[in-house]
Every structure is written in structure tokens, then in C-alpha cells.
C-alpha atoms as one frame of an Amber mdcrd trajectory, in Angstrom:
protein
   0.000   0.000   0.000   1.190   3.670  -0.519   0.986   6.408   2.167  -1.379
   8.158   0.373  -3.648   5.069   1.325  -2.731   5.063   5.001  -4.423   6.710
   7.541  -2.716   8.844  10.251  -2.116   5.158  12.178  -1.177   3.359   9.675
  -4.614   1.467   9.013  -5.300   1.396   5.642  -8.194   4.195   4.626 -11.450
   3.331   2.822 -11.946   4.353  -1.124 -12.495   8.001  -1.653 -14.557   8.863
  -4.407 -14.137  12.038  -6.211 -18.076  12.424  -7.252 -19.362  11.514  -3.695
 -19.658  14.363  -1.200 -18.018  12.952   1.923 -19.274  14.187   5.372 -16.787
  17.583   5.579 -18.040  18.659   2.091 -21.754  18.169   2.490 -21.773  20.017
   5.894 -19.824  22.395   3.729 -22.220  22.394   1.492 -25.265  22.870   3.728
 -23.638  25.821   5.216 -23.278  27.535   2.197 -27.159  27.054   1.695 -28.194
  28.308   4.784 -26.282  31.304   4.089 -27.655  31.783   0.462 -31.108  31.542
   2.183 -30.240  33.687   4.727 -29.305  36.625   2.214 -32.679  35.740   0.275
 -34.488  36.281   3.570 -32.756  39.334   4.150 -33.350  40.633   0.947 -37.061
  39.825   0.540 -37.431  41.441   3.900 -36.184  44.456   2.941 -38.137  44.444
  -0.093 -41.425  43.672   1.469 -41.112  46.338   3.858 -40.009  48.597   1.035
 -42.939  47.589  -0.984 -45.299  48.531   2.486 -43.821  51.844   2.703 -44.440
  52.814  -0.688 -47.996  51.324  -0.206 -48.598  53.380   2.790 -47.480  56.603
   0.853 -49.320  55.966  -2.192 -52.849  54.857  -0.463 -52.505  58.177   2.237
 -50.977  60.884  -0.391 -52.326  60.141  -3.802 -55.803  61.676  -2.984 -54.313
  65.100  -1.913 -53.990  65.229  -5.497 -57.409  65.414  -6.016 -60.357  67.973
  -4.436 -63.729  68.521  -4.614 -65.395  71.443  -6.429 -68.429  73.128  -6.415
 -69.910  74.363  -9.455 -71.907  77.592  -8.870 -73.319  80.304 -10.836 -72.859
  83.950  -8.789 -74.678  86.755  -9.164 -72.200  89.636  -7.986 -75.003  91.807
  -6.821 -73.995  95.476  -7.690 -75.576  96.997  -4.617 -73.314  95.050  -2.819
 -70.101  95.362  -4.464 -70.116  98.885  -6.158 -72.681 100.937  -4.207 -71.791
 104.260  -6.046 -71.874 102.079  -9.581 -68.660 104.499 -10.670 -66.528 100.639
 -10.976 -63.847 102.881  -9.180 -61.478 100.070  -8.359 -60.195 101.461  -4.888
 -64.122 101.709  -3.339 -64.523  97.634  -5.069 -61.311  96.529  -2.721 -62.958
  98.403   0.287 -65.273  95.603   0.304 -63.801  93.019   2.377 -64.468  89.045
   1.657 -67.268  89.012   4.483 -68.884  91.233   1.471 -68.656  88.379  -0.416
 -69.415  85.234   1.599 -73.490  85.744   1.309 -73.197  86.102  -2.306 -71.885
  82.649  -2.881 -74.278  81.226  -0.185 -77.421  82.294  -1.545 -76.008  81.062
  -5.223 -75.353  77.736  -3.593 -79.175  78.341  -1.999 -80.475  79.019  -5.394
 -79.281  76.527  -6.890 -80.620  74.357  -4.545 -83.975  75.596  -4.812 -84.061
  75.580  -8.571 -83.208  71.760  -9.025 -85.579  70.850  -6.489 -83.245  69.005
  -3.965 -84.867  67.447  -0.666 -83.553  68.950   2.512 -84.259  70.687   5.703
 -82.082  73.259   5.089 -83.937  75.805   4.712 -81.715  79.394   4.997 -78.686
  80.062   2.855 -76.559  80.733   5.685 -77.006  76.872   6.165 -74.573  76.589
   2.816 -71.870  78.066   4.380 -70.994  74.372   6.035 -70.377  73.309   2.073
 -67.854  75.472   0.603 -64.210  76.676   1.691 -63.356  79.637   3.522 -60.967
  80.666   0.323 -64.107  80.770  -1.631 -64.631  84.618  -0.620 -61.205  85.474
  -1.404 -61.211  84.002  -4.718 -64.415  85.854  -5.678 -62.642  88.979  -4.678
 -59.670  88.511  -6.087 -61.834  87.962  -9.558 -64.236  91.199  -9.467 -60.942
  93.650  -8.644 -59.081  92.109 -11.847 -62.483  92.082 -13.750 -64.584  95.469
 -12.454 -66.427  95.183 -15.596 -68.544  92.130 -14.747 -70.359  93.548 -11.539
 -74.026  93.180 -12.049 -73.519  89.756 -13.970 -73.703  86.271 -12.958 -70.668
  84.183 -13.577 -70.287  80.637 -12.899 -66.992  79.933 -10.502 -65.610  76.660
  -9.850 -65.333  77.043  -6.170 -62.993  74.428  -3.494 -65.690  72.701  -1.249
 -65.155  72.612   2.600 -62.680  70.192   3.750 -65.289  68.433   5.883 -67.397
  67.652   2.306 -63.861  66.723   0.470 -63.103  64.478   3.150 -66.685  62.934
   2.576 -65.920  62.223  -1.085 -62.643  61.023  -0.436 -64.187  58.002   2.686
 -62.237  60.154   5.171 -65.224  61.514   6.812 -68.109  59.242   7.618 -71.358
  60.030   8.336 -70.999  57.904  11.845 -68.134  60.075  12.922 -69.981  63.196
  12.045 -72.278  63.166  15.490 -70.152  65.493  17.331 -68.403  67.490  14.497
 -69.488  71.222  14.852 -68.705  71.986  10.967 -71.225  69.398   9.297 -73.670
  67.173   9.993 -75.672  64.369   8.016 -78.276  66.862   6.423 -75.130  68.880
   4.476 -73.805  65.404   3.701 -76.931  64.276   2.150 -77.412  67.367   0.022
 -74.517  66.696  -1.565 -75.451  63.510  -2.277 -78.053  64.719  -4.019 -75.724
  67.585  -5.977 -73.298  64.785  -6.914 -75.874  63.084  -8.510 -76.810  66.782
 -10.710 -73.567  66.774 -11.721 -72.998  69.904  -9.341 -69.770  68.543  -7.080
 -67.129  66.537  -8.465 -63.567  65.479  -7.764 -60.820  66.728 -10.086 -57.100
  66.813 -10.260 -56.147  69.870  -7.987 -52.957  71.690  -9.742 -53.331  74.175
  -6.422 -51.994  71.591  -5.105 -48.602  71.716  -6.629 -48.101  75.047  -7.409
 -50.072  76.487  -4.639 -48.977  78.370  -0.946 -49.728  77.253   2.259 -52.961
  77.947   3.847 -54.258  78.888   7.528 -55.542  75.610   9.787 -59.184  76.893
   8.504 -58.538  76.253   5.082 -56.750  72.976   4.452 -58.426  72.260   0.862
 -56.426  74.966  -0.672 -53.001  74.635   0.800 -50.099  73.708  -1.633 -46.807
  72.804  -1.475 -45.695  75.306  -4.371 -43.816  78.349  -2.689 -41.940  75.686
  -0.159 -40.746  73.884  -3.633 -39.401  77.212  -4.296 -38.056  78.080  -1.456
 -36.181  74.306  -1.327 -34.950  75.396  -5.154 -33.436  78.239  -4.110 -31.726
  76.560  -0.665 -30.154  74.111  -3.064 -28.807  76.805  -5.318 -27.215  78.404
  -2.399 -25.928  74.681  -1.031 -24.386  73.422  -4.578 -22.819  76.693  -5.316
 -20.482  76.793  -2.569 -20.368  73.172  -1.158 -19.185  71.932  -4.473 -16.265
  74.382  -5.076 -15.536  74.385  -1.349 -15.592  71.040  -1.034 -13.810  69.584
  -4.062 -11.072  72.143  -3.310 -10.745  71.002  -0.020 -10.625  67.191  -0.463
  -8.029  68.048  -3.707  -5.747  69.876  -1.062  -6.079  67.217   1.473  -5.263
  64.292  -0.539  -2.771  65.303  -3.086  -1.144  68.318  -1.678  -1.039  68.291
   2.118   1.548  67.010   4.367   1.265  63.874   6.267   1.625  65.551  10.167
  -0.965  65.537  13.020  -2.112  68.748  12.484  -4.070  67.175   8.664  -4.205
  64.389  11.118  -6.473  66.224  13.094  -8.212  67.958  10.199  -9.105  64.365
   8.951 -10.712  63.339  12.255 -12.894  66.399  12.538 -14.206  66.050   9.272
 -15.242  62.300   9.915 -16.769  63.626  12.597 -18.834  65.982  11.342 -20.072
  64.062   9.284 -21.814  61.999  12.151 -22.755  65.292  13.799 -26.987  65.227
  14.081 -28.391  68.035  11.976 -30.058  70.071  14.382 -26.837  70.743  15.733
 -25.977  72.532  12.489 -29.147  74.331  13.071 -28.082  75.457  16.664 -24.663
  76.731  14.507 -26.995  78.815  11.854 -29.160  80.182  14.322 -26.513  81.678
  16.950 -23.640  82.547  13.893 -25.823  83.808  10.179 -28.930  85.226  12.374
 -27.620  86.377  15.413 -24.390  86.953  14.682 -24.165  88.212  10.720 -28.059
  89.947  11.279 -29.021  87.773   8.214 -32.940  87.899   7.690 -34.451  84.908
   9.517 -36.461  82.438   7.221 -34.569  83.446   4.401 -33.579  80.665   2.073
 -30.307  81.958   2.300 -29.852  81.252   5.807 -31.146  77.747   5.372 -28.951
  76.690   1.760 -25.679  78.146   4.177 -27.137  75.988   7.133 -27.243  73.082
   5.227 -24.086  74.052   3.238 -22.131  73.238   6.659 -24.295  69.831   6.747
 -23.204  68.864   3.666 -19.256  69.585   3.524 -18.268  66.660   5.651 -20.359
  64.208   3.081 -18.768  65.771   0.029 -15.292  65.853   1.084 -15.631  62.729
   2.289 -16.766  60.963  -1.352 -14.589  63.341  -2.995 -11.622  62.082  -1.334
 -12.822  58.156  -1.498 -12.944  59.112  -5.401  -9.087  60.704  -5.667  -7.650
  57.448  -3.694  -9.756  55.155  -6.455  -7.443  56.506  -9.687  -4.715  54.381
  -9.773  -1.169  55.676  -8.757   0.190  54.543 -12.437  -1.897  57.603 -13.595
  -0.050  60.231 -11.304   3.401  58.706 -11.929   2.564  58.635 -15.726   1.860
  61.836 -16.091   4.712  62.890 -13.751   6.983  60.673 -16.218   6.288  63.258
 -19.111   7.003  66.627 -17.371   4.040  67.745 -15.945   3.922  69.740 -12.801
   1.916  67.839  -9.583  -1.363  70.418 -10.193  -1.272  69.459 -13.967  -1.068
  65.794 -13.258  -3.897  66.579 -10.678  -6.325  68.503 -12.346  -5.772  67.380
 -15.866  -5.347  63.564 -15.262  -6.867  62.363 -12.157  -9.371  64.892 -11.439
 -11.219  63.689 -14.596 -11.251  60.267 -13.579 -12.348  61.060 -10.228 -15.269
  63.263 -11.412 -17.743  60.191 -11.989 -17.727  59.419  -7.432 -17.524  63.195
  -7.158 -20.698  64.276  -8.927 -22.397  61.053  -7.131 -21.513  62.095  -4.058
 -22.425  65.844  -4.197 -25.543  64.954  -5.902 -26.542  62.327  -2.753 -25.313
  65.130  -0.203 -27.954  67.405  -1.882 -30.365  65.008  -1.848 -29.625  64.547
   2.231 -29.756  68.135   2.422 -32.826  68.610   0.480 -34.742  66.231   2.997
 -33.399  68.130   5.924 -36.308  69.011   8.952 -34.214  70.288  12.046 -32.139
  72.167  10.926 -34.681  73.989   8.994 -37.035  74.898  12.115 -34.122  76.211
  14.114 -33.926  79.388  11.921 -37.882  79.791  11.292 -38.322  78.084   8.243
 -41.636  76.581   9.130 -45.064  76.732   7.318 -47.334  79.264   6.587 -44.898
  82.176   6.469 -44.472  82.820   3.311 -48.399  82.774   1.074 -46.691  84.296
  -2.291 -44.460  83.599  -4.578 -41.082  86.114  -4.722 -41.122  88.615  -7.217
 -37.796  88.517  -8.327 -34.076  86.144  -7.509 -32.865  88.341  -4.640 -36.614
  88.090  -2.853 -35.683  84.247  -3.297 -33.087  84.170  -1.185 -33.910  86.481
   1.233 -37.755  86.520   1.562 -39.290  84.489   4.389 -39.816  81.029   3.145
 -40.610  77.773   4.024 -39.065  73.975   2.271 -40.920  70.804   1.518 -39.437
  68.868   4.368 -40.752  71.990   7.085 -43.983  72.070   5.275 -44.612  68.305
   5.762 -43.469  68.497   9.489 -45.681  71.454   9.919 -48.850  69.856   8.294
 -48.517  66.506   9.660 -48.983  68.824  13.587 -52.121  70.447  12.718 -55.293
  68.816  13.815 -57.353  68.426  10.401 -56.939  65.138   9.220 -57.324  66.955
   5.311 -53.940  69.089   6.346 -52.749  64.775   7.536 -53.435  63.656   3.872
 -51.449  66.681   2.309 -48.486  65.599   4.733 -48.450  62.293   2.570 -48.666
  63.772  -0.703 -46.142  66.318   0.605 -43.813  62.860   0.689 -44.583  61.573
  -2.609 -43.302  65.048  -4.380 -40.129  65.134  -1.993 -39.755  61.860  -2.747
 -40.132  62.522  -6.650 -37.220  65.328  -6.243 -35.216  63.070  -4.271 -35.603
  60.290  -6.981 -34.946  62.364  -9.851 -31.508  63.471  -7.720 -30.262  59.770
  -7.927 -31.353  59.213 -10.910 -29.302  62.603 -12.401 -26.428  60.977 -10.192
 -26.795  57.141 -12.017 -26.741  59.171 -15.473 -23.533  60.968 -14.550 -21.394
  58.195 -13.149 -22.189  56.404 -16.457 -21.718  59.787 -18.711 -17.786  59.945
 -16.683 -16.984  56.585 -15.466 -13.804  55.513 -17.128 -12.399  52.392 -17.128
  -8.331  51.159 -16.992
């Protein structure tokens, strides 16, 4: 017998077989299983969760999207609206929206009486429970730009009470109505009967969108529009100087700095900044850009330099993980051919680098953009700013409010109408936050180089 057929005492060993597992390999073998199901598990996990988050979102935010109109003809009663009849446009804005408020009641009340509905209701001031509290205001805002049709009646498309929208929408039921103050189950089945004329219907609501907030009486027409703006123009003010500041800082550090403990020390901070909670960096805005530098508070200014500091640590960070990635043959190459140590930088390795240093600045943006904290340290909350700015340096200094502070601040008030616009609040920041990685995909692959 050869050794090779010996065992370890000299007994001869029994046939091994190189298709047959032996014991070892199939415990091996099992092990490896158990881990590939283990990784499955993990993975279908996260997707399943993933899947009821997104379900969550969709089923709570998607119908803030939508709201409930009232179609109305309006008499705007001249006596009323232009006593002295001269259509002088200062005496027309004397008349405040209380002016206006009984005119769309008894239109409602008319209306009512002409298509022979069944109710109780029996005075016009019992319409008031149907439409918004913005339906006054828009009424007004329409006879000052158009003096010339007092005495007319125009039809309006006017936003129904939130109370009715919730009604259409299966967030208000008529069981849960019994001690509401604002409605009861006569209103509800009037408009029964007016949905059935082809008087109220749900639409898409653009106001939505591209509207401003709105006080805690008048959920059904608060947007999200001037806190998109206000978010733009923060990330103007956080990409123009994080970028340059912190490329320029992670080129220095990496390529030109000496290796000592003062860089040492440099290096450490930064890594632990980056770990630093946000509404620290809010504390640091507040007391330094507002206190300190009198900067206006609220301004979008304040906030993109707030979350400038945020992001810094993130970008420099990436940036530097991207420098280390080009391989040393490139620097020594082009340090083999003459050129100087900033021309092998920024004309060889810089370039390579720029695919991980767009993808990081673009995901520190996207952090920033979904910033809260910070945000309501230095007043950027909702319902400050009900306009859009007139002009780019009103954007950045103008009160203002951002998508992430708007959410926060409608998911605190009590109406559960301002609770649904929190959750289609999420589904645009989570369209801009998207499109950000997205951008970021497109631009590694427009730069990545391979060697």
C-alpha cells in the first residue's frame, strides 16, 4: 500500500470517491445554503417592507392630489359690491371678503332651490358648512381684476369645505360626524343629491402643486408650491459653494497636504462631522448667520448656508474616497512626461475622479434637500411665506418655508385633510429626491472611465 492510502495510524483508509460528497463537504455544502437563504431572507425582507412603505405613501398621499369642487353660478349683486356704480377700483377693494361670503351662499341656496333638492335646510346661511373659507377670497380677487362684470352672474368653480372633500374622499363618515361642529348628516346628504346633478365633483387639484400654504381653517387649498421654491433656491445656495468648497478642499487634502498631526487632526474632525446630528448645524446657523451676521431669519439663504455646513463633511468625504480610487500609475505617468503635480492633478486624475464626485455631491444634496431640524431652528416653518417672490434676490432672502418643514408642519395640525397633504407632501419630496439619484446614475455612467 502507498501512504497516500494510510491513515494517520497506519490502518489502511477506505476508497475516496471524487463524485461523492463525503461528510466535511456536504456540511460544507449545507452551510453555504443556509447562508444563500439567509441573504434571500434578508433581501425579501427588505423588499417587502419597502414595498409597504411605498404602499402606505401611495394609499394616504395620492388623494391630496385630487379635491372637490363646487360648481356655482354667482350673481355679484352690484348693490353690494359697487354701491356708487362708478366701478372705481379702490371703493370695489374696500369691500372686504365678508362682502362676499353671502353672495356665494345664496347662489349655492339658489341653486338648490331651482333643481328641487330634498332637505331641511332651509336658509342660505345653512350653505356656508359646504364650501371653503378661500371661496370669498377668490371671488374677490376675480371682481378687482375684472370690475367690468359687476351686475352679472358668472359661474366659478369654487374648493368645497374640507369636511365635504373628506366625505368624497371616505375620510369623513357620516358615523363620525355626530359630534363634528362643521357638518352634519343633512349637508352630507345634500350633496349627495348635488353629486348626482352633476354639481360637485372630484378633479385633479394643480393648487396643489403650485399652490402656498394655507391657515388651519382652510386645508383644501393649501399647496406645497412656494416651499418647492423656497427648497430650489436653498439648493442653489448649497451646490454653489459646497461643491467648489468642497472639491477644493478634499483636492488639497489628498494630493497636496503634508502627512503631520495637524491634517491628522483635520481628517478626524471632518469624519466627525459628518456623524454630527443636523439640528446641531441648526443650533450653529441660528446663533452665527442670524444672530451673529443679522441675516434675515427664514430666508432661504440662511437655510442653503445651514445646510451648506451639513453637507461639507459628506462631500469631502466621497470626494476624497474618489481621488484614492485613480490608480497611482496615472499620477506617476503623467509625472513621467514633465508635468507639474497640479497638472497631473487637475488634468489627469481629477477627470477620472469626477464620476464618485458628482455622485456624491448629488446624494449630499439630496440629504440636504430632505433636511427638517435644521430647517425649524432658523424659522423656516409653514405658513410664512403665502406668495411667490417677485424677483431672484426676494428668493433668497424673503421668508420662506421647504418641503421637508412644510410636511413636518402639516402633519402637527389637527385636520386630518392638512394629515393627507403631509403624505402627498412625501410623494413630491420623494419625486425630487428620486430624480436626484437618478441625475447621479446618469452621470457616473456619462464619466466613469475604465483602466
Amino acid at each position: 500500500m502507498t501512504d497516500a492510502s494510510m491513515d494517520t495510524a497506519g490502518a489502511p483508509r477506505g476508497k475516496i470517491s471524487l463524485t461523492a460528497a463525503d461528510a466535511r463537504t456536504k456540511r460544507r455544502n449545507a452551510a453555504e445554503k443556509r447562508f444563500r437563504m439567509y441573504g434571500l431572507a434578508a433581501i425579501g425582507t427588505g423588499i417587502f417592507f419597502l414595498v409597504v412603505l411605498l404602499w402606505a405613501i401611495l394609499t394616504n398621499g395620492l388623494t391630496a392630489f385630487q379635491q372637490t369642487f363646487i360648481e356655482v353660478p354667482v350673481y355679484l349683486d352690484e348693490a353690494k359690491l359697487d354701491k356708487n356704480g362708478n366701478r372705481d377700483i379702490e371703493d370695489i377693494k374696500k369691500v372686504s371678503t365678508f362682502g362676499y361670503q353671502p353672495l356665494i351662499q345664496q347662489a349655492i341656496f339658489t341653486q338648490v332651490q331651482e333643481q328641487g333638492f330634498e332637505t331641511p335646510l332651509e336658509d342660505d346661511g345653512d350653505m356656508k358648512a359646504l364650501i371653503s373659507a378661500s371661496a370669498a377670497a377668490q371671488l374677490r380677487d376675480y371682481v378687482i381684476a375684472n370690475p367690468g362684470q359687476i351686475g352679472e352672474t358668472i359661474e366659478f368653480r369654487i374648493l368645497a369645505s374640507s369636511r365635504v372633500d373628506g366625505y368624497f374622499k371616505g375620510r369623513v363618515k357620516r358615523e363620525d360626524i355626530t359630534r363634528d361642529k362643521n357638518i352634519d348628516s343633512e349637508h352630507l346628504d345634500l350633496i349627495d343629491q348635488m353629486r348626482e346633478a352633476g354639481l360637485v365633483e372630484k378633479s385633479f387639484n394643480s393648487e396643489f402643486i403650485f399652490g402656498a400654504d394655507a391657515s388651519e381653517s382652510r386645508p383644501e387649498q393649501a399647496g406645497l408650491g412656494v416651499s418647492m421654491l423656497g427648497s430650489f433656491f436653498m439648493m442653489l445656495v448649497v451646490l454653489a459653494l459646497s461643491l467648489p468648497i468642497g472639491v477644493a478642499a478634499s483636492i488639497y487634502l489628498e494630493e497636496f497636504a503634508p502627512q503631520n498631526r495637524f491634517t491628522d487632526l483635520i481628517e478626524v474632525n471632518i469624519s466627525n462631522l459628518a456623524a454630527v446630528p443636523s439640528i446641531v448645524f441648526g443650533i450653529l446657523g441660528l446663533a452665527v448667520f442670524i444672530q451673529f451676521a443679522g441675516l434675515p431669519q427664514s430666508a432661504p439663504l440662511v437655510g442653503g448656508l445651514v445646510l451648506t455646513l451639513m453637507t461639507l463633511p459628506t462631500i469631502i468625504i466621497s470626494t476624497r474616497a474618489s481621488l484614492k480610487s485613480v490608480p497611482p500609475s496615472i499620477r506617476d505617468a503623467a509625472l513621467g512626461v514633465g508635468a507639474s503635480k497640479m497638472q497631473a492633478v487637475f488634468h489627469h486624475v481629477l477627470p477620472l475622479a469626477m464620476p464618485g464626485i458628482l455622485t456624491g455631491t448629488i446624494i449630499g444634496l439630496a440629504q440636504a434637500l430632505g433636511e427638517t431640524a435644521p430647517l425649524l431652528l432658523i424659522g423656516m416653518v409653514g405658513y410664512i411665506a403665502t406668495n411667490y417672490p417677485e424677483g431672484i434676490a426676494e428668493g433668497f432672502m424673503s421668508p420662506n418655508s421647504a418641503m421637508p418643514a412644510q410636511i413636518y408642519e402639516w402633519a402637527k395640525r389637527a385636520d386630518p385633510a392638512y394629515y393627507e397633504r403631509a403624505w402627498g407632501g412625501i410623494i413630491i419630496l420623494l419625486v425630487f429626491l428620486l430624480t436626484m439619484n437618478i441625475i447621479a446614475i446618469i452621470l457616473r455612467r456619462r464619466f466613469e472611465r475604465r483602466w
